[in-house]
DRENSE-505200 format. One line per 3 residues: number of its first residue (from 1); their letters; for each residue x, y, z of N, C-alpha, C. Coordinates in steps of 0.05 Angstrom, whole numbers. Atoms other than C-alpha are relative to their C-alpha. Example, Ala and Ser with C-alpha at 12.3 -4.5 7.8 and 13.67 -1.06 7.14 Angstrom:
residues 2
1> AS> 18:-24:0:246:-90:156:18:24:0  -16:-24:-1:273:-21:143:-15:22:14
//
This chain:
residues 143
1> XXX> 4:7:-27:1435:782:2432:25:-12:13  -33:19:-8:1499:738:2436:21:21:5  -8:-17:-1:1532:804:2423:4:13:37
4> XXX> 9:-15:-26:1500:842:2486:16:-24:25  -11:20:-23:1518:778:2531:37:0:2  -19:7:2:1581:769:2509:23:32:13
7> XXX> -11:-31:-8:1592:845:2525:1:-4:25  4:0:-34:1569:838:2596:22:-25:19  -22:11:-8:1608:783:2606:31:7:-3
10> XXX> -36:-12:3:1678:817:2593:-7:19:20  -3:-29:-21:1649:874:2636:5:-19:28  1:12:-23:1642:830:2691:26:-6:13
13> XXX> -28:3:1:1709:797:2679:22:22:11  -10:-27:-2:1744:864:2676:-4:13:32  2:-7:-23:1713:884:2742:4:-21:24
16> XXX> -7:20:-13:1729:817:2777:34:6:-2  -30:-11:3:1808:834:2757:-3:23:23  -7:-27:-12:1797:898:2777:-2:1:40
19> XXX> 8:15:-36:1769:875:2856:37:-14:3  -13:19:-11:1828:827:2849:26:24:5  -29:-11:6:1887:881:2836:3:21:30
22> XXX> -6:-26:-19:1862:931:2898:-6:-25:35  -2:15:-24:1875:906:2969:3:29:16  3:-23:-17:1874:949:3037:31:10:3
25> XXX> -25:-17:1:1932:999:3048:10:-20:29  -15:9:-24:1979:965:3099:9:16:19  -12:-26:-18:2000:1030:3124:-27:9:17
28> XXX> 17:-15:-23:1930:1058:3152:-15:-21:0  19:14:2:1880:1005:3135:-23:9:-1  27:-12:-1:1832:1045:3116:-7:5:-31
31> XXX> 9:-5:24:1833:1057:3041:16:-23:-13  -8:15:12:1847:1015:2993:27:-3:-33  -15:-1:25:1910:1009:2937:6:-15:-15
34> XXX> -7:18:24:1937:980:2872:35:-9:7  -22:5:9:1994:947:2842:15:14:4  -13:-14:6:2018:996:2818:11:29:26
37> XXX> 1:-13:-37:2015:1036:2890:19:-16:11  -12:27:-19:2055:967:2921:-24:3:24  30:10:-18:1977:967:2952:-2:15:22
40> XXX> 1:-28:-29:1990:1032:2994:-22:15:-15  28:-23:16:1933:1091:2983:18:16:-11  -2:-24:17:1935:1152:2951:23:12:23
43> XXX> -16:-4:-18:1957:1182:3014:30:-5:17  -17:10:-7:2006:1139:3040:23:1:-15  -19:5:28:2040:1124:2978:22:37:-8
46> XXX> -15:-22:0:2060:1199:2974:18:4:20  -17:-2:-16:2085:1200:3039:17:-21:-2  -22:22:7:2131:1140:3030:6:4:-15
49> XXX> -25:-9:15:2157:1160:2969:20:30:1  -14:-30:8:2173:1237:2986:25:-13:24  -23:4:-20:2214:1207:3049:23:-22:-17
52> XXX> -27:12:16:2251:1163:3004:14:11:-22  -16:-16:9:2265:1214:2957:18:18:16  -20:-10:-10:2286:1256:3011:32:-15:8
55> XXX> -10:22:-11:2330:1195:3032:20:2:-18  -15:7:11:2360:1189:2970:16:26:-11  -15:-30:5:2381:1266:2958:17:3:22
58> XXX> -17:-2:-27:2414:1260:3028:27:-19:-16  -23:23:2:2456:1199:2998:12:18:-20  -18:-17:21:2477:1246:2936:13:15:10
61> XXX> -6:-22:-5:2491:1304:2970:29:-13:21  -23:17:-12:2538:1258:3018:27:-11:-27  -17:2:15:2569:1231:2962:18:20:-15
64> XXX> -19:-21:11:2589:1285:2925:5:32:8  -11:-26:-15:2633:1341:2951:-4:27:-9  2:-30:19:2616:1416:2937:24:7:-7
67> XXX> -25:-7:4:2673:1449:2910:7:26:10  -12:-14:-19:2709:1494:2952:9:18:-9  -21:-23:10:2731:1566:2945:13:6:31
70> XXX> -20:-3:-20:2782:1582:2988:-6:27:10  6:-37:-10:2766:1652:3032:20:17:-4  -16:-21:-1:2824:1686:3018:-2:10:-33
73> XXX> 8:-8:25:2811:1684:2947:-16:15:-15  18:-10:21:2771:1725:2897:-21:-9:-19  15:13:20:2714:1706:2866:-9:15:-29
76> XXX> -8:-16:26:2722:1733:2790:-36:0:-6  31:10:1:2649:1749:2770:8:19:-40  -8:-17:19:2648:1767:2688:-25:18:-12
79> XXX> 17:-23:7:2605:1829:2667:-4:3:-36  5:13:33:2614:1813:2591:8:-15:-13  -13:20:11:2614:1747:2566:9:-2:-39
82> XXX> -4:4:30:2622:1768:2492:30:9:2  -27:1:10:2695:1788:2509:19:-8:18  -25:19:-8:2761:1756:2540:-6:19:29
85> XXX> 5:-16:-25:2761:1772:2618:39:12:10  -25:-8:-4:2840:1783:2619:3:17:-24  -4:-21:18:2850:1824:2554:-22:19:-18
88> XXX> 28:-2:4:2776:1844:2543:4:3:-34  8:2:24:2778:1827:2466:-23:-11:-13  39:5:5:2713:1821:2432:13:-35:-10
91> XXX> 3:37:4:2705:1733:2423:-12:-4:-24  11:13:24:2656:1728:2376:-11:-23:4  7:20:-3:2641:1659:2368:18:-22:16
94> XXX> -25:24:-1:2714:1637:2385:2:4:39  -8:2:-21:2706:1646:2454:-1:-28:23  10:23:-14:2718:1594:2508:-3:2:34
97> XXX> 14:-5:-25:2688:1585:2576:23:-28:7  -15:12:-29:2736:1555:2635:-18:-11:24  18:26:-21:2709:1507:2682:-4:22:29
100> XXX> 12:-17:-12:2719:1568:2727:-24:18:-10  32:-5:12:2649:1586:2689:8:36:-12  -12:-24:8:2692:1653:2658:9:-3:-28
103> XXX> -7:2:29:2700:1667:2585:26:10:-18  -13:-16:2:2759:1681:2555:5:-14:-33  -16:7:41:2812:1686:2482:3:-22:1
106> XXX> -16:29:8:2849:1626:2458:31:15:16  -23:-7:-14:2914:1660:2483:-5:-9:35  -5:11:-35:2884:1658:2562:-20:-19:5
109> XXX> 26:22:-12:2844:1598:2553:6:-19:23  -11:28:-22:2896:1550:2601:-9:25:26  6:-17:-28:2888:1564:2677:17:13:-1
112> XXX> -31:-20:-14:2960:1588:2681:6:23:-9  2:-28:18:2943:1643:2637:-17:22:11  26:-13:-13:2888:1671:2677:-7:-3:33
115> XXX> -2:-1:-28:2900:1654:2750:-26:-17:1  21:14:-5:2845:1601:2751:-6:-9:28  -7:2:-23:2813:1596:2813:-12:-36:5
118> XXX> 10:32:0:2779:1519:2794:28:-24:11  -12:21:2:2812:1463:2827:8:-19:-13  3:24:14:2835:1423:2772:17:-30:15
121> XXX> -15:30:-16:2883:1368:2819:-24:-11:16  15:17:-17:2828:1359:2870:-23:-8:-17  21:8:14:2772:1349:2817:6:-26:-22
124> XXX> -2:32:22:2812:1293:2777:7:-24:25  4:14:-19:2824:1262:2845:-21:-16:1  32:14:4:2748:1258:2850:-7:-15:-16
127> XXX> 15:25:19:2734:1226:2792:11:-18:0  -10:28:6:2789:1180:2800:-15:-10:20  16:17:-20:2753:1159:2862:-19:-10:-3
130> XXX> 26:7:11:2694:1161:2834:-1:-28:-23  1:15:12:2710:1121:2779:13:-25:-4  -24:32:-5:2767:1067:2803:-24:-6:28
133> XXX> 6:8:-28:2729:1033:2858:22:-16:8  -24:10:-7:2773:1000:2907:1:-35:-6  -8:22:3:2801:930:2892:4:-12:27
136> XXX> -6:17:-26:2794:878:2949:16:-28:-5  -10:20:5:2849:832:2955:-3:-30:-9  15:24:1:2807:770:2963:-14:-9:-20
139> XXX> 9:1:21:2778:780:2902:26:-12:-25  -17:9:10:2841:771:2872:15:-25:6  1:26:-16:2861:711:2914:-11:-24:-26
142> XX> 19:28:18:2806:667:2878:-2:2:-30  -8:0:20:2819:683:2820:26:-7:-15
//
């Protein structure tokens, strides 16, 4: 019998938590959300997060630059990556792929061997930017 009570009493508990964790949506006031929501509904909660995902794909896409083919250029497209695109020799395993996304020997693996059309100056730019942030004087000052 102590059993049975002692049961009902946790249920009770359990559902007193549970009352305590849901509050009304602040956004419509009409349904009610959790914690784990930040106490928005079902509804809501989707729409506030898809606009802040959109939000935050806008900030990427700002940040980082597409990379540019130039219009007067050629865009090399390769029709078989099992062999070299300048001396078409079969690769095998030894073949290597160029950041211009083109497969070639060990003889035309550098750009200068193959007319590469990948920016390699403006793409180490980028990352230096990316990865030196700028130094503010003042910081150095107090120190």
């Amino acid at each position: 019998m102590q059993n049975n009570q002692q049961a009902a009493t946790e249920e009770q508990s359990k559902n007193q938590e549970a009352k305590q964790e849901t509050q009304r949506c602040p956004s419509c006031d009409t349904f009610y959300g959790t914690a784990k929501t930040n106490f928005y509904c079902s509804k809501c909660y989707k729409t506030i997060s898809q606009t802040v995902n959109e939000q935050q794909q806008q900030q990427q896409q700002q940040q980082i630059p597409e990379e540019k083919v130039q219009p007067n250029q050629q865009v090399n497209i390769q029709h078989d990556p099992s062999k070299c695109f300048v001396c078409k020799r079969k690769l095998g395993i030894s073949g290597i792929q160029c950041k211009c996304k083109i497969v070639f020997c060990n003889k035309h693996r550098l750009p200068e061997d193959h007319n590469c059309t990948f920016d390699h100056a403006e793409k180490a730019k980028q990352l230096l930017i990316k990865n030196n942030p700028l130094v503010d004087h003042k910081k150095l000052e107090e120190l």
